[in-house]
Backbone as CSV, one residue per row, in Angstrom:
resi,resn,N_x,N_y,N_z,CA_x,CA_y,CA_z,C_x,C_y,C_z
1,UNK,0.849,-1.173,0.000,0.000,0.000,0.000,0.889,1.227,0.000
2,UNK,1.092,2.128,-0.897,0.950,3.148,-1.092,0.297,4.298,-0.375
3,UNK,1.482,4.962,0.778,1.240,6.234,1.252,1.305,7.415,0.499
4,UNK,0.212,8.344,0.488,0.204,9.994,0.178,0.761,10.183,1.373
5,UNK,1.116,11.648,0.902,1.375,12.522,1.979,0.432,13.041,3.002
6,UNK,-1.205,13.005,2.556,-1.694,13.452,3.073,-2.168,12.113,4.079
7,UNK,-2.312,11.161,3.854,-2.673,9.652,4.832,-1.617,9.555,5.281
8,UNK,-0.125,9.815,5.052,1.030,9.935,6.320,0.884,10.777,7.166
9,UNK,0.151,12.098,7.143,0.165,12.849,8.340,-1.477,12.517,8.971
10,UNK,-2.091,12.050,8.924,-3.133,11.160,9.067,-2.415,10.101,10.134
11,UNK,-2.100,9.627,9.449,-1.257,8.386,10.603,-0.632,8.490,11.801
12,UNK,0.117,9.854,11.161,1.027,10.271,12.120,0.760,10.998,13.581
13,UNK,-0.308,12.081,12.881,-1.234,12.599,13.958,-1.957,11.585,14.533
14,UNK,-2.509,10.411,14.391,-3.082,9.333,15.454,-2.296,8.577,15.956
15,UNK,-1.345,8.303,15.733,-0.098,8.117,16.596,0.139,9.206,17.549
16,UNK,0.422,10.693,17.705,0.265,11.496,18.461,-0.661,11.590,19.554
17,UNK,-1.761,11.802,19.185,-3.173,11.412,19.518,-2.881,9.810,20.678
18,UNK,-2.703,8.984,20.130,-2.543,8.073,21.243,-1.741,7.942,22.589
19,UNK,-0.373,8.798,21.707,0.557,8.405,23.090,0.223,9.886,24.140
20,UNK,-0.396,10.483,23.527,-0.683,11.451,24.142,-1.674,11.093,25.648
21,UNK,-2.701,10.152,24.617,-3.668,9.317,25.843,-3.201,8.748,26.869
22,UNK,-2.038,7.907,26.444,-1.376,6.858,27.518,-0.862,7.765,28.145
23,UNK,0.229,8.437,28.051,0.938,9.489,28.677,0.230,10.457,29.828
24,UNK,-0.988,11.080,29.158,-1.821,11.408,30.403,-2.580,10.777,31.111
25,UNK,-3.203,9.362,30.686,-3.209,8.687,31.649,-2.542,7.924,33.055
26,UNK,-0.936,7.719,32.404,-0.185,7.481,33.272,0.332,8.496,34.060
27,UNK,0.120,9.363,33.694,0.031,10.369,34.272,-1.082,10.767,35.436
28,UNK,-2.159,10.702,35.485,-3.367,10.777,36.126,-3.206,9.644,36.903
29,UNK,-2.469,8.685,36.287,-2.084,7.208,37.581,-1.174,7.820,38.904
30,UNK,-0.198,8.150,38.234,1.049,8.698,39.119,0.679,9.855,39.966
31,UNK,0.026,10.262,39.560,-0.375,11.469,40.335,-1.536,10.916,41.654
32,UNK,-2.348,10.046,41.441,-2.915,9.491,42.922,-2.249,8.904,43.786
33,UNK,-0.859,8.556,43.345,-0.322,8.020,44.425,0.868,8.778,44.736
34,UNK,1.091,9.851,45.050,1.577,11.347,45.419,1.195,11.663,46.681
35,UNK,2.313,11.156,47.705,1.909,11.610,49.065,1.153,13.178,48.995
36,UNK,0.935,13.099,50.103,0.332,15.050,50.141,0.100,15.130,51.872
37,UNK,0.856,16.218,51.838,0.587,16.597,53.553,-0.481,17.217,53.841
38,UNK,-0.830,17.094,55.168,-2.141,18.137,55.882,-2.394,17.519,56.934
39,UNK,-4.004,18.416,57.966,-3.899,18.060,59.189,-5.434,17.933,58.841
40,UNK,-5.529,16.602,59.962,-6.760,15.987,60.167,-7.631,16.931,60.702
41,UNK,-8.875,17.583,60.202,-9.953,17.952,61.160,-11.153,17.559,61.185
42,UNK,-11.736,16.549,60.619,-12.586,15.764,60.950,-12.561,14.264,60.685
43,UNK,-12.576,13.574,61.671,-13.117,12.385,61.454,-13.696,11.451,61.607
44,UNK,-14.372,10.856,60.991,-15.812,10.009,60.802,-15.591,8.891,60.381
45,UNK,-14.855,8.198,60.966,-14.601,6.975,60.992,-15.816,5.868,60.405
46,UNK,-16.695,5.684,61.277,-17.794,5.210,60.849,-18.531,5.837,60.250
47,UNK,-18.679,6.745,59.646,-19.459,7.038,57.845,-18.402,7.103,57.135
48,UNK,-16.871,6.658,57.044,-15.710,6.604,56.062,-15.364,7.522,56.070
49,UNK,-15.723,8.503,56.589,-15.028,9.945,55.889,-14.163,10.446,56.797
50,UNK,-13.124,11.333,55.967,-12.144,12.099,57.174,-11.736,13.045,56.338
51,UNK,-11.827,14.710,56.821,-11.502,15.188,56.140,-9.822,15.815,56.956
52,UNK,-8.950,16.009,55.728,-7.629,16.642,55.751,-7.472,17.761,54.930
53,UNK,-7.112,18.654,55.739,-6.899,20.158,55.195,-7.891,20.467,54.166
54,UNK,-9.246,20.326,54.542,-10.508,20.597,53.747,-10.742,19.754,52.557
55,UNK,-9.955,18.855,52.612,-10.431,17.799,51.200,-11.230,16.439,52.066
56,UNK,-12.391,16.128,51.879,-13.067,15.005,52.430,-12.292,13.736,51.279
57,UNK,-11.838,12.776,52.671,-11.374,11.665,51.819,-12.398,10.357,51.644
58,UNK,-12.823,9.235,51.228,-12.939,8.401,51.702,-12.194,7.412,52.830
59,UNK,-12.581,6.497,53.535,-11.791,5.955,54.551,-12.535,4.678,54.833
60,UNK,-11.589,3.774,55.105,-11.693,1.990,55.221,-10.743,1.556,56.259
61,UNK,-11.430,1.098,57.116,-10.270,1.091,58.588,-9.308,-0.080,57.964
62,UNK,-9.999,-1.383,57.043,-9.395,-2.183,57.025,-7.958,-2.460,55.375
63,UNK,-8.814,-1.393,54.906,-7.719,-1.129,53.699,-6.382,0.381,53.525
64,UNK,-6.730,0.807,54.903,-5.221,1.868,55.062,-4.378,1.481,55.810
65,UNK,-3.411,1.244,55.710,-2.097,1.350,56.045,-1.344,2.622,56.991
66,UNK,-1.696,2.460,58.277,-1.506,3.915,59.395,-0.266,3.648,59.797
67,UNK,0.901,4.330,59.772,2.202,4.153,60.310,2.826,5.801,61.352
68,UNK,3.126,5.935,62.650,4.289,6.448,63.086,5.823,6.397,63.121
69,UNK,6.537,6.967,62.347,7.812,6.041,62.646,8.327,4.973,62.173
70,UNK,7.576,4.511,61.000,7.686,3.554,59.968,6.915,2.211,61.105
71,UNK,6.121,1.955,61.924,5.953,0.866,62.573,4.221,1.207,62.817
72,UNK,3.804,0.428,62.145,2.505,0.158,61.615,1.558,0.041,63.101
73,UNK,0.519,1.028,63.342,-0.276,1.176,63.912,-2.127,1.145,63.593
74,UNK,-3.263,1.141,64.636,-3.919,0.708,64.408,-5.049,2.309,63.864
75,UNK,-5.842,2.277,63.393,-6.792,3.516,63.003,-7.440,4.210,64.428
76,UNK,-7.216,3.391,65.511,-8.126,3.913,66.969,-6.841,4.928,67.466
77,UNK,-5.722,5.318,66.795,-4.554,6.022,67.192,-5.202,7.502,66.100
78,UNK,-5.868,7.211,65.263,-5.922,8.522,64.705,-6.952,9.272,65.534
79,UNK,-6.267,11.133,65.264,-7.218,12.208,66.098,-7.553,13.321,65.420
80,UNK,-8.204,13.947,65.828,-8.302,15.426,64.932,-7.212,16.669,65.199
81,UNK,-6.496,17.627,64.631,-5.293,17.843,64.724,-3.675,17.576,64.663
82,UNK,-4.069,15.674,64.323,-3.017,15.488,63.920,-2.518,15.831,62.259
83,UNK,-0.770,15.847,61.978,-0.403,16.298,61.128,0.311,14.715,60.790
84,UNK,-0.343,15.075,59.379,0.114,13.247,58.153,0.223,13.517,57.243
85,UNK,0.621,12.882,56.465,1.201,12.827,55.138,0.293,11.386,54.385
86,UNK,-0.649,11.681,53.262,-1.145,10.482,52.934,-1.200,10.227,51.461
87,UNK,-1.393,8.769,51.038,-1.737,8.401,49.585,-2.977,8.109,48.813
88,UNK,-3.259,8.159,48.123,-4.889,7.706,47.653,-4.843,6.548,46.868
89,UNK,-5.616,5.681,46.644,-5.213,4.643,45.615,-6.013,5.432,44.253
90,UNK,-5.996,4.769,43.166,-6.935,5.061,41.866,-7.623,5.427,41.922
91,UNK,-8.781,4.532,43.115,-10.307,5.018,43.049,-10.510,5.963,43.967
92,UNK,-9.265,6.757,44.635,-9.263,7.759,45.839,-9.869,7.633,46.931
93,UNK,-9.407,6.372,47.465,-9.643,5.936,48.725,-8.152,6.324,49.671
94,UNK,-7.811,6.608,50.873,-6.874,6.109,51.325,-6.138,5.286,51.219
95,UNK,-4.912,5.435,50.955,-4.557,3.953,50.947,-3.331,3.868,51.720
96,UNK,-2.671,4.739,52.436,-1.604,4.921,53.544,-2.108,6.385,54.072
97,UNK,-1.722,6.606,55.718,-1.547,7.473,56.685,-0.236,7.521,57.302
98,UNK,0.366,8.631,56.823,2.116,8.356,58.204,1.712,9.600,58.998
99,UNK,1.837,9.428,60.269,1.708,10.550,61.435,2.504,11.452,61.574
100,UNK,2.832,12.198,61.317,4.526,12.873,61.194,4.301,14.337,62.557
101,UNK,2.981,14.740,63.236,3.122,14.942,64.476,1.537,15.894,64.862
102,UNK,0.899,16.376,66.050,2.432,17.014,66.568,3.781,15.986,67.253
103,UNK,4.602,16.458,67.494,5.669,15.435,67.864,5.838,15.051,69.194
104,UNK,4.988,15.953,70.293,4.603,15.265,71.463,3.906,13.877,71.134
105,UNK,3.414,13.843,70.059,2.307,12.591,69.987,2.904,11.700,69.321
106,UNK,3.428,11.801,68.220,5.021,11.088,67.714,5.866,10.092,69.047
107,UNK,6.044,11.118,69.551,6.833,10.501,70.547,6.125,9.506,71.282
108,UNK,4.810,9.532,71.708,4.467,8.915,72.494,3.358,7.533,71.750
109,UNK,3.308,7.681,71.076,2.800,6.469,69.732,3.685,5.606,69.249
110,UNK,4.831,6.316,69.617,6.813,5.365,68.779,6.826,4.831,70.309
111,UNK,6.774,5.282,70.950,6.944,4.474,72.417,6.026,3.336,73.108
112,UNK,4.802,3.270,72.898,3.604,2.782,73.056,3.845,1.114,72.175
């Protein structure tokens, strides 16, 4: 088969067009799982929700991952005012909590 010039840039532009798709998709991947800091001020454990620095998250006691200090703790340790650093999975659920302070409370959660 015999390319014109004009069905080569045809081609070419949907080739563009595609990787463009993947690219921002993987992109839109990488980007949910982008720690992000803030401080807890509400949470609602039992209706899932918790909001951090005004973004309401979803929440699953049994599918996040809560750590102080790299040493894995339980969700009855989280409070309102604490300061974390967290991940979302795809479907923007939680999917890790690290406690990073205040550091009176740090301290005493790494000790516990």
């Amino acid at each position: 088969m015999k390319l014109n010039n004009s069905n080569f840039q045809i081609l070419e532009l949907t080739r563009i067009v595609a990787l463009t798709v993947v690219l921002f998709s993987s992109a839109m991947t990488m980007a949910a799982e982008l720690p992000v800091r803030g401080t807890i001020q509400v949470l609602q454990q039992d209706g899932g929700i918790i909001r951090i620095s005004g973004r309401d998250l979803n929440f699953q006691d049994e599918s996040v991952t809560i750590t102080v200090d790299g040493r894995e703790i339980g969700a009855e340790f989280l409070s309102e005012g604490m300061v974390v650093r967290y991940t979302l999975n795809a479907q923007g659920y939680l999917e890790t909590i690290e406690i990073l302070g205040p550091k009176n409370l740090v301290g005493t959660l790494s000790n516990s």
